[in-house]
N, C-alpha and C positions, 0 to 999 in steps of 0.2 A: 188866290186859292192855292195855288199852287206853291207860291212864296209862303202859306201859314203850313201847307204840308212836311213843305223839307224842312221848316223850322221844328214841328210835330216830331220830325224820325229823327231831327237829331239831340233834341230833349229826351228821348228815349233811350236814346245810345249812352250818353252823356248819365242818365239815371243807371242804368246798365251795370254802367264800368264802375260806378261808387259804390254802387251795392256790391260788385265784386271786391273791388278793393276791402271795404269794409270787412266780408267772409272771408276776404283769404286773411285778412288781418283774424280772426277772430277762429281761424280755421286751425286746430290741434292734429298731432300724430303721435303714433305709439314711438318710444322714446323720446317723447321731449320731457323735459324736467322744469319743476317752478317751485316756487317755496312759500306755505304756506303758515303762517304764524313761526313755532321754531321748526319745523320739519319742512324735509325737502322731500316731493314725489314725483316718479316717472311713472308716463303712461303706460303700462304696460298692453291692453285690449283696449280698441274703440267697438267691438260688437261681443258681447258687452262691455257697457265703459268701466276698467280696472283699474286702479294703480295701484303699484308697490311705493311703501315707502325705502327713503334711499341717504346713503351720508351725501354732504354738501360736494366732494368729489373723488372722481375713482383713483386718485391718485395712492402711494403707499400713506402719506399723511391724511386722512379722510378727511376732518375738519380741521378749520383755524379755531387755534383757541379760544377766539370770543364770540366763534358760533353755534361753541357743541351747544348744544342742550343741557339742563342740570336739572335738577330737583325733581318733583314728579311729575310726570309725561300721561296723559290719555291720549292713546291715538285714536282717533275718531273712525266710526263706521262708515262714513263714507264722506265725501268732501267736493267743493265746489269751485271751478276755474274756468274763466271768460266762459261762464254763463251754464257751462258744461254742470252734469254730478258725473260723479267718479266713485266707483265700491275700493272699500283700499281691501286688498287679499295678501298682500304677501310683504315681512319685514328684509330686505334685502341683505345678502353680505354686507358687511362691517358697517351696516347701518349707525350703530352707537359705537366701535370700534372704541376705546380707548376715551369712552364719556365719562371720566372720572367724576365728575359731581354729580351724575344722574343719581336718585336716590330710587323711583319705582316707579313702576311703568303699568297700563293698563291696556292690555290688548284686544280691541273689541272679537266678535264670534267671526266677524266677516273673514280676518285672516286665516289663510289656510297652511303657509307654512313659514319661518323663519331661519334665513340664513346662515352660511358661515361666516363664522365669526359675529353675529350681527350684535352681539354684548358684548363680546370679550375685553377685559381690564377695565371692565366697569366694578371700578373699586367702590362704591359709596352702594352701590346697588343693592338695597335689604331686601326687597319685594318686587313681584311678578307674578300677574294674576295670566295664566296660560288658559285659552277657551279649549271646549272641546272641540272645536272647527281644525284646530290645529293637525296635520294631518303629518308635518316632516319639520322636524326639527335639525338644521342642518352643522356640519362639523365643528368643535368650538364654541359652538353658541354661545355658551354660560363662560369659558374659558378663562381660570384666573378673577374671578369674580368673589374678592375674601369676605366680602359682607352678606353676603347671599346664607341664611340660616334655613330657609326651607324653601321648596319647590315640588309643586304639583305636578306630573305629567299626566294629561290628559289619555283617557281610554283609545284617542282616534290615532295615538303615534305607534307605529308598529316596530322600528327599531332605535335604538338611541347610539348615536351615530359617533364617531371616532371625539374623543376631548369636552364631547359637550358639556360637562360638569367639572372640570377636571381643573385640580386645583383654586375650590371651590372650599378654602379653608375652614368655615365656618359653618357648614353644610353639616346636621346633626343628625338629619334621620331623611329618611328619602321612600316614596311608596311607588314602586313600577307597577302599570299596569296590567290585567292579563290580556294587552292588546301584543303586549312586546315579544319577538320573537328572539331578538338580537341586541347583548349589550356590547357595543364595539370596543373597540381599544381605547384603553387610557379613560373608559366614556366618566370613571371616577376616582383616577387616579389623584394622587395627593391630596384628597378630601383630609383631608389628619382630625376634622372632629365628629365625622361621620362614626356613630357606633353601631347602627342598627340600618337593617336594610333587608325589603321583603322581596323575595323575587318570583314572581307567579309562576305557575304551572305550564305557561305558554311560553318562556325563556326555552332555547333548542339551545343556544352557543353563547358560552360568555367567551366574551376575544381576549386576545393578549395584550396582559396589565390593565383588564377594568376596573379594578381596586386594588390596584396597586399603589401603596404607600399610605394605606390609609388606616394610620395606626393607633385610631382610638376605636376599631371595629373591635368586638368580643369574639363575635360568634357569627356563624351561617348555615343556613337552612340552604342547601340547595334541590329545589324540587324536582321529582323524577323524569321530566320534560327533558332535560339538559341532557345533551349527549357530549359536550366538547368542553373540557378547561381548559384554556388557550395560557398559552405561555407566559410568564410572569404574572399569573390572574389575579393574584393574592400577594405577591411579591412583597417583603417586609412590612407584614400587616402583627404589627409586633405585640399589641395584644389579644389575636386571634389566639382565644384557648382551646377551641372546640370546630368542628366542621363535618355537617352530614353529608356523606357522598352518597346519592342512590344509585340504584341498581339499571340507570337506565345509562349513567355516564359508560363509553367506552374508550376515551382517551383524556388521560391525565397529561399533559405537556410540560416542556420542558421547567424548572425551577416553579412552579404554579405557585404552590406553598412555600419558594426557600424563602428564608431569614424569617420565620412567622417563628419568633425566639419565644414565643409565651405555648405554644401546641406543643404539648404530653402525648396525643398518639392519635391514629389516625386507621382507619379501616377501609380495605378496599373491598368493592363490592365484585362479585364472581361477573360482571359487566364488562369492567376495565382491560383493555386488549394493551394500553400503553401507557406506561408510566415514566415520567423523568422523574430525577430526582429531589430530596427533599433538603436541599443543604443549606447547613447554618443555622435548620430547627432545633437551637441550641439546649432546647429544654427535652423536645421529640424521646422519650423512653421505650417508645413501640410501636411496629407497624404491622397492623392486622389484615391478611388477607381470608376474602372469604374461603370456606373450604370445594367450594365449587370451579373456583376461579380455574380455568381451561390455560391461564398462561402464568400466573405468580403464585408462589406460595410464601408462607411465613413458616417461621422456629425460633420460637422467643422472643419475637419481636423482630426480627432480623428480616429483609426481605430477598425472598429469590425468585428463581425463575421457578416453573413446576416442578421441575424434577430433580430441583436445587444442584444442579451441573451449573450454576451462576450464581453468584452470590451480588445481589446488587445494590441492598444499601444498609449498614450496619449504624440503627439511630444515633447518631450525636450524643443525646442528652443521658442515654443507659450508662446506669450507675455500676455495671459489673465491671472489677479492675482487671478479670482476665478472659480471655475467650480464646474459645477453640473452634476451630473452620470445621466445621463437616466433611467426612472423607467423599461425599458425593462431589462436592466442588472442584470443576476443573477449571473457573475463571474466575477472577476476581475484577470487580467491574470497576470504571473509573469514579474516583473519589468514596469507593465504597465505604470507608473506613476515615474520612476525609475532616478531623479537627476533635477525633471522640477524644474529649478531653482527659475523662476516667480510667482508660485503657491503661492500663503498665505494662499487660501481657498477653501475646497474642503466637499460638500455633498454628501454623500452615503446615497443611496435608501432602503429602507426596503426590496426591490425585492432579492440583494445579497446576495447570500446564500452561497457563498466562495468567498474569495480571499487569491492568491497565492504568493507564496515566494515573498520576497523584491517587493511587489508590488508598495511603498510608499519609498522605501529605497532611500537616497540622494536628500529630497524633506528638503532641511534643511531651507528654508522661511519660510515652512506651520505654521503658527500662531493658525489655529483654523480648527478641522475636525467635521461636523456637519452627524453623525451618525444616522441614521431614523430607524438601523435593530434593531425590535423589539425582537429576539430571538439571542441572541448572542453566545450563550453557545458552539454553533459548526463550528462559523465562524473562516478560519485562523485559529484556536487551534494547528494544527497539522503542519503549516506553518511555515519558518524558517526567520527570520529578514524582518517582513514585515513595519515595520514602522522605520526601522536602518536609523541612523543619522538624525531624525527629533529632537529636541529638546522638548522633555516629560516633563519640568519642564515648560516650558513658553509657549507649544502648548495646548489650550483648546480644547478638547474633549466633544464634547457637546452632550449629549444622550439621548433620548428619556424618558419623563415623570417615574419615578418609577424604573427605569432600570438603576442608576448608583452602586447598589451593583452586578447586571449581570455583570457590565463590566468590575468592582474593581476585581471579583474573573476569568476574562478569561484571556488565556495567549494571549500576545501581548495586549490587551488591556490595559491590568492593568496595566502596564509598564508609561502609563500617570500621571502624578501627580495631574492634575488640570481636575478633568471630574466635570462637570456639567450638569442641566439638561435643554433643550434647550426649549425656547419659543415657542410653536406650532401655535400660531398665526400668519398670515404674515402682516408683517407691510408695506402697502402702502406708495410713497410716491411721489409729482406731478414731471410729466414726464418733463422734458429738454430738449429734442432732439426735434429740429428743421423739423417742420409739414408744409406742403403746402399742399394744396385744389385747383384743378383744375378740374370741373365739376361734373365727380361722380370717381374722382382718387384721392386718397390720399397717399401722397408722404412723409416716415418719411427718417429720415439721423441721421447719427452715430451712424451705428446699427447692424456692422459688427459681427457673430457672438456670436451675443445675441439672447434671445429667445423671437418673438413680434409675440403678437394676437390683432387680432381686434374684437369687441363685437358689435352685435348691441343693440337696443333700452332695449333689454328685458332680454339680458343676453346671445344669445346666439352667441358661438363662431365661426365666418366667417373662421378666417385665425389664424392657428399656425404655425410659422416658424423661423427656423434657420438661416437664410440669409448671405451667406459667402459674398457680397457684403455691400458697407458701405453707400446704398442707396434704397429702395425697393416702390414698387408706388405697394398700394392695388385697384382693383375697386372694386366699390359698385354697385349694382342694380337700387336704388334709393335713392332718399334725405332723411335727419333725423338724429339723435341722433346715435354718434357713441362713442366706448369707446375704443383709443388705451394704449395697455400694452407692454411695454419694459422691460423685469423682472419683479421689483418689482413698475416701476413707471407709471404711468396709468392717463391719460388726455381724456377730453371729446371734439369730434370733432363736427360741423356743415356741413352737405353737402346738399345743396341746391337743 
C-alpha cells in the first residue's frame, strides 16, 4: 500500500513538470517576434492580446532582399500563434521600409496607427486602402513613394506629421480631412504632380515647406482657420498663379511664397502682424495690403510698413522702368529691390537714413541711381552687397550738388565709377495723355501708376494721387484755369 502510494505522488509530480514544461514551451510575452506567412509580428499586449506588425529586423538594413515582401499585401485583422489570437493594431517603423516591389497594401479597421517610416521608398507602391481606425500616422510614412497617385486620409487623423507624403511624385490631387489641425513640415513637399489640394476649415498651422516644391500646383484656397504660414510653405511652387490669404492668418514667414515664378499679385489681409519676404516671384507686379492693416501698407503695388518710414519689398515682376521712393522712407529694407529686372531708374530721397544688405542686389538694368541723401557718410556703410550685380562702370550715380567726394570716400558707394552731380532743377515738359472735359469732371487716361496732381488757378494743389487704375476723372467745384501734372509733364485745362 504504501509502495502503490509513493509510486501514486511520483506519477503526479513526474505529470506535473510535463505539463509545465509543455506551458512554458507554449508560453508567449510582449515583445517576442514570429513570422507568419510573409509578415513578421511582435507582441505587443497580452491583456488584450495585440500585436504590431514589424520589418524582419531592427537593424539600419530592415529586410534581406529575398524576404521583403512584393506585390499585394492584406494584413489580416487578427492572427494566430501557438494556439494564441492576436488583434494586429499598429504597422510599426520602417515596417516595409525600402519594399521596392510591394505594389498595394490592405490595412484592416483594427489598426490604429502607422509608423515612421513604415512605407518609405516603396517605389512600386500604387495603392493603399487607409481605415478610419487609423488614428496617427507617423513621420515619413509615405516618404519617397513615386507611384503613389492617390491617397485617402482618414477623418480619425488629426495632424499630418513631418515628410509623410513627401516626395510622393505622382501624387495628383489629395483631400485633408476636417479632422486635421496641423500639416507638418515638408508633410508635401516635392509632390511635383500634385495640382490641387483642399484644406478644411479645421487646418490652424500649415508648417515650414509643406508644399514646398510642388510645382504642378495652380492655385490655393487657404481657409480662415489658418493662423501660421510657416517658412518656405509654398517655396518654388512655380505654377502657383493665385493664392487666398484670409483674414484670420497673422504671420506670413519667412520666403513662404519665394520663387512661386508664375504669382502676379498677392493681397494682405488687415490680420497679418508678419510678413517675410516674397523673392524671386519673378512674374509678382503687386502687393496688396488691406487698408485696415495696423502694421503694412501698399502704394502701387509696393509694400511698406504703415507709415511707410520702411519700404520693404518692391515686386520683382513690375513692369515700370523707373521709380521714385517716397520722401516718407527712411529705410530701405534688405533685398527690397532685389533682381527687379525692369528697373533702369531709381530715386532715393534724402529722407533714408539706411538701407540694408543686398537691397539693390541683381537690379542688373538700373542705368542711372538718382541719390538726393545729403549726408551719406552712414548710410549702408555697415551693409553687405547692397548694390551687387548692378553694373558700376556704365550705371550713373547721380549725387547731390557738392557731395560727390562724400560718395567717392563711402563704402558701397564708391564702388560706382561714373557719379555725377545731378541737376536740381526739374525740367518740365507738355503732357500727352489723353484729357476729357465733361462739365466740372475732368477725366485723364494712361496713368496707371504714375503720380498726378491737379493745380488750380493760383498754384494751389487740389488732388495728389497715385492711381493704380489706368483712368481717373478729377471734379472741380467750379469753372477756370486748371493745371494737370503727370510726373514731370503738366498741361493747362479749361472748365467751363
Amino acid at each position: 500500500m504504501r509502495k502503490n502510494t509513493f509510486l501514486l505522488r511520483n506519477l503526479t509530480i513526474s505529470v506535473l513538470l510535463i505539463i509545465t514544461v509543455v506551458l512554458s514551451a507554449n508560453s508567449q510575452n510582449v515583445g517576442d517576434k514570429f513570422k507568419i506567412g510573409d509578415l513578421y509580428y511582435e507582441i505587443t499586449s497580452l491583456s488584450p492580446n495585440e500585436v504590431a506588425v514589424v520589418p524582419q529586423k531592427r537593424e539600419l538594413f530592415f529586410w534581406n532582399n529575398d524576404e521583403k515582401p512584393t506585390g499585394d499585401i492584406s494584413i489580416p485583422q487578427t492572427i494566430t500563434n501557438n494556439g494564441q489570437s492576436f488583434t494586429v493594431t499598429a504597422i510599426s517603423d520602417n515596417t516595409f521600409f525600402d519594399c521596392f516591389s510591394l505594389t498595394s497594401v490592405i490595412i484592416p479597421n483594427s489598426v490604429i496607427s502607422i509608423g515612421e517610416s513604415a512605407f518609405k521608398e516603396c517605389f512600386s507602391l500604387t495603392s493603399i486602402e487607409i481605415p478610419n481606425s487609423i488614428t496617427t500616422i507617423g513621420k515619413s510614412a509615405f516618404e519617397r513613394c513615386p507611384s503613389l497617385t492617390s491617397i485617402t486620409i482618414p477623418n480619425s487623423v488629426t495632424t499630418i506629421e513631418k515628410c509623410v507624403f513627401s516626395d510622393c511624385s505622382s501624387l495628383t490631387s489629395i483631400i485633408i480631412p476636417n479632422s486635421v489641425t496641423t500639416i507638418g513640415k515638408s508633410a508635401f513637399s516635392y509632390c511635383t504632380s500634385l495640382e490641387s489640394i483642399t484644406i478644411p476649415n479645421s487646418v490652424r498651422a500649415i508648417e515650414k515647406s509643406a508644399f514646398a516644391d510642388c510645382t504642378s500646383l495652380t492655385s490655393i484656397k487657404i481657409p480662415n482657420s489658418v493662423t501660421t504660414i510657416g517658412n518656405y510653405a509654398f517655396f518654388n511652387c512655380t505654377s502657383l498663379t493665385s493664392v487666398i490669404i484670409p483674414n484670420s492668418v497673422t504671420t506670413i514667414e519667412e520666403s513662404a511664397f519665394s520663387y512661386c515664378t508664375s504669382l502676379t499679385s498677392i493681397k494682405i489681409p488687415n490680420s497679418v502682424t508678419f510678413i517675410g519676404e516674397f523673392s524671386n516671384c519673378t512674374s509678382l507686379t503687386s502687393i496688396k495690403v488691406d487698408n485696415g492693416n495696423l502694421n503694412y501698407s501698399s502704394r502701387n503695388g509696393v509694400l511698406f510698413n504703415k507709415d511707410k518710414t520702411e519700404l520693404i519689398q518692391y515686386p520683382i515682376g513690375k513692369t515700370d522702368t523707373k521709380y521714385v521712393i517716397p520722401t516718407s522712407v527712411k529705410i530701405i529694407k534688405q533685398y527690397a529691390f532685389y533682381k527687379s529686372k525692369n528697373l533702369l531708374s531709381v530715386t532715393i530721397p534724402n529722407s533714408v537714413k539706411n538701407i540694408r544688405e543686398g537691397a539693390f542686389s541683381g537690379c542688373s538694368a538700373l542705368n542711372s541711381i538718382l541719390s538726393k541723401i545729403e549726408d551719406i557718410r552712414y548710410v549702408g556703410i555697415l551693409e553687405y552687397a547692397i548694390f551687387d550685380g548692378i553694373d558700376k562702370n556704365k550705371c550713373i550715380l547721380y549725387v547731390p550738388k557738392g557731395k560727390i567726394d562724400d560718395y567717392k570716400n563711402t563704402d558701397n558707394w564708391k564702388e560706382f565709377k561714373n557719379i555725377k552731380e545731378m541737376n536740381t532743377g526739374i525740367i518740365y515738359t507738355k503732357l500727352t495723355n489723353p484729357i476729357s472735359i465733361m462739365g466740372k469732371n475732368i477725366t485723364i487716361s494712361q496713368i496707371m501708376n504714375k503720380n498726378i496732381k491737379l493745380y488750380n488757378a493760383v498754384g494751389q494743389v487740389l488732388y495728389n494721387l497715385y492711381p493704380t487704375q489706368d483712368n481717373i476723372t478729377l471734379s472741380v467745384k467750379k469753372g477756370g484755369m486748371y493745371i494737370v501734372q503727370v510726373e514731370n509733364g503738366i498741361r493747362k485745362v479749361i472748365v467751363r
